[in-house]
C-alpha positions in Angstrom: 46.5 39.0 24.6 49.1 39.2 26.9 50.8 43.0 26.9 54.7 42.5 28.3 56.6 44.3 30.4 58.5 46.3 27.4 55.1 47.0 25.4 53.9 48.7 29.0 57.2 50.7 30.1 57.4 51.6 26.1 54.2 53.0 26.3 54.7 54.7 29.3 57.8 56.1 28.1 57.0 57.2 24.9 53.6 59.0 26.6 55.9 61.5 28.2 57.4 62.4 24.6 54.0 62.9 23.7 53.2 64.9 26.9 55.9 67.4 26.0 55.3 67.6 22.8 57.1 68.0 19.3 60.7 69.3 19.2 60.7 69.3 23.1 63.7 66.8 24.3 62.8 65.3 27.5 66.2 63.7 29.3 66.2 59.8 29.5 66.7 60.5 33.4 63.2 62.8 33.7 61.5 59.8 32.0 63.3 57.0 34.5 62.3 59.3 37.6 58.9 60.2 36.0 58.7 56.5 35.7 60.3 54.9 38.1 62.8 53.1 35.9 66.3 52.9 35.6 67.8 55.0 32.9 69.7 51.6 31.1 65.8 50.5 30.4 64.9 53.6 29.5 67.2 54.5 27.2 67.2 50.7 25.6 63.2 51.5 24.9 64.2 54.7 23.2 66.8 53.6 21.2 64.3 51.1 20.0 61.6 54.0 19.0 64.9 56.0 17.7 65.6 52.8 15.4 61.7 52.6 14.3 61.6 56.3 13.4 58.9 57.7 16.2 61.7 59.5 17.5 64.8 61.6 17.3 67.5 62.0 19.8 68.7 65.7 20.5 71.9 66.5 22.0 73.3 69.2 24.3 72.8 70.5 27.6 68.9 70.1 26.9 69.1 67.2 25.1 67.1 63.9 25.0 64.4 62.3 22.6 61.4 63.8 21.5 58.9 63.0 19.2 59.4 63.3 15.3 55.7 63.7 14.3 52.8 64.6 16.7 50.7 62.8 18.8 47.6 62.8 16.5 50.1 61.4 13.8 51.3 58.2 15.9 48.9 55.3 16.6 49.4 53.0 18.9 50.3 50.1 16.5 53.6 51.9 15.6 54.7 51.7 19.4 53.9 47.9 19.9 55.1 47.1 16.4 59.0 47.6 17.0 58.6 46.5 20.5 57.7 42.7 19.3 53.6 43.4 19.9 51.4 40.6 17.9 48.5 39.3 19.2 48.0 36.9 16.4 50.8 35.3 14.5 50.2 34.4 10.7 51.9 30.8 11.7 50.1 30.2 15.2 48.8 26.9 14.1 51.9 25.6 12.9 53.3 26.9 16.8 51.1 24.3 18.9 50.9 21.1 16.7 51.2 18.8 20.1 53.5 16.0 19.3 52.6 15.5 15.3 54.2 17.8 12.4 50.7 19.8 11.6 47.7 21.2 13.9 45.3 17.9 13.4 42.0 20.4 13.2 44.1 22.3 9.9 40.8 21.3 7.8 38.4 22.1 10.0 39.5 24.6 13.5 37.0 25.8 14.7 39.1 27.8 17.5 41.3 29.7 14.2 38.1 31.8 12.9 38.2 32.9 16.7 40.9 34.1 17.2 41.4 35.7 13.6 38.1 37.9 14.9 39.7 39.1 18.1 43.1 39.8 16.7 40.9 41.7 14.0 39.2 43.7 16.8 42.0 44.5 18.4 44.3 45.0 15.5 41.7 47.5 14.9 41.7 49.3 18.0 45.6 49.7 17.7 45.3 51.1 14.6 42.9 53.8 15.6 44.1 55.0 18.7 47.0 57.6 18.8 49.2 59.0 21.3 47.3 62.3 21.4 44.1 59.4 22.2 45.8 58.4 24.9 46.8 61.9 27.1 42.8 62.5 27.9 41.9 61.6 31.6 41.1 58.4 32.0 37.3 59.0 31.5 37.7 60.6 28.3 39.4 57.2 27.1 37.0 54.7 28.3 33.8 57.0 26.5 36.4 57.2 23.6 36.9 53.1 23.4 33.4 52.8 23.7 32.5 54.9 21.2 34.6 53.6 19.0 34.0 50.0 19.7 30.5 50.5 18.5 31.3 52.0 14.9 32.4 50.0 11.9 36.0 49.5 11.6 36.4 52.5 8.6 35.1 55.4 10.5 36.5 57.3 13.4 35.1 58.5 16.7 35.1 61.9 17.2 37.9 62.5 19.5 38.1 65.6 22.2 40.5 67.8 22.1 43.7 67.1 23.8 44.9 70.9 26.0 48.1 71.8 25.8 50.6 71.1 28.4 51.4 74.3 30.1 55.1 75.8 29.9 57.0 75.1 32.6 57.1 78.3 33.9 53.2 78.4 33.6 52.8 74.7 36.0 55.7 76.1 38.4 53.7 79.8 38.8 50.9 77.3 39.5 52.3 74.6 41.8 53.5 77.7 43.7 
């Protein structure tokens, strides 16, 4: 599976929406300095989640997008989805024929059952994983994956609970 450039700064983007929670606006230009992309990307991404409903734009002086459900409620499959994100394409086999009309393994591929499995697998993992998942320390995420890679595809891994970002005024009493 290969994850583009969009899928990643999408991510990324929509992560600080999650960071600041629901119903707080975060300005396109404190995600494209946060970031380290320009605002015209930035806000192209988040008219895209605007457009896919993970989002809502707020204006005013405080304005900016935030998030319209929480970051329990969205999974990672929601963000890919409008972004273009498919590992495995119902028609892939009618994509790489060579030079005839149809695949000439059709009857009998063994490479299909494959690559049905791992876009199963991973299929699953977007599925389960959330926004909220995706906040813990690194750490926290690997031992969650791992967990969760060794359960059946119907149950859920326990998941730790994900703090609270402190108020600004809290982080800024702190940083000083």
């Amino acid at each position: 599976m290969k994850i583009s450039k969009q899928e990643e700064y999408g991510l990324r983007c929509i992560l600080q929406l999650a960071r600041a929670g629901v119903g707080r606006a975060v300005s396109v230009r404190e995600i494209a300095a946060q970031e380290g992309l320009s605002a015209d990307y930035v806000t192209k991404l988040l008219v895209t989640f605007r457009r896919a409903g993970l989002i809502e734009s707020v204006r005013g002086i405080n304005g900016g997008y935030c998030l319209r459900r929480s970051a329990e409620q969205i999974h990672l499959s929601d963000v890919l989805r409008p972004l273009g994100g498919f590992f495995y394409p119902k028609d892939l086999c009618s994509e790489y024929p060579g030079k005839l009309e149809a695949c000439s393994h059709v009857g009998g591929c063994g490479i299909r059952p494959v690559w049905a499995l791992l876009a199963r697998q991973i299929y699953t993992t977007l599925n389960r994983t959330t926004l909220a998942d995706m906040l813990m320390e690194e750490k926290e995420v690997e031992q969650l994956m791992a967990s969760r890679a060794s359960q059946p595809a119907g149950s859920a891994a326990p998941r730790p609970q994900v703090p609270a970002s402190p108020t600004p005024a809290v982080a800024a009493s702190a940083a000083g």
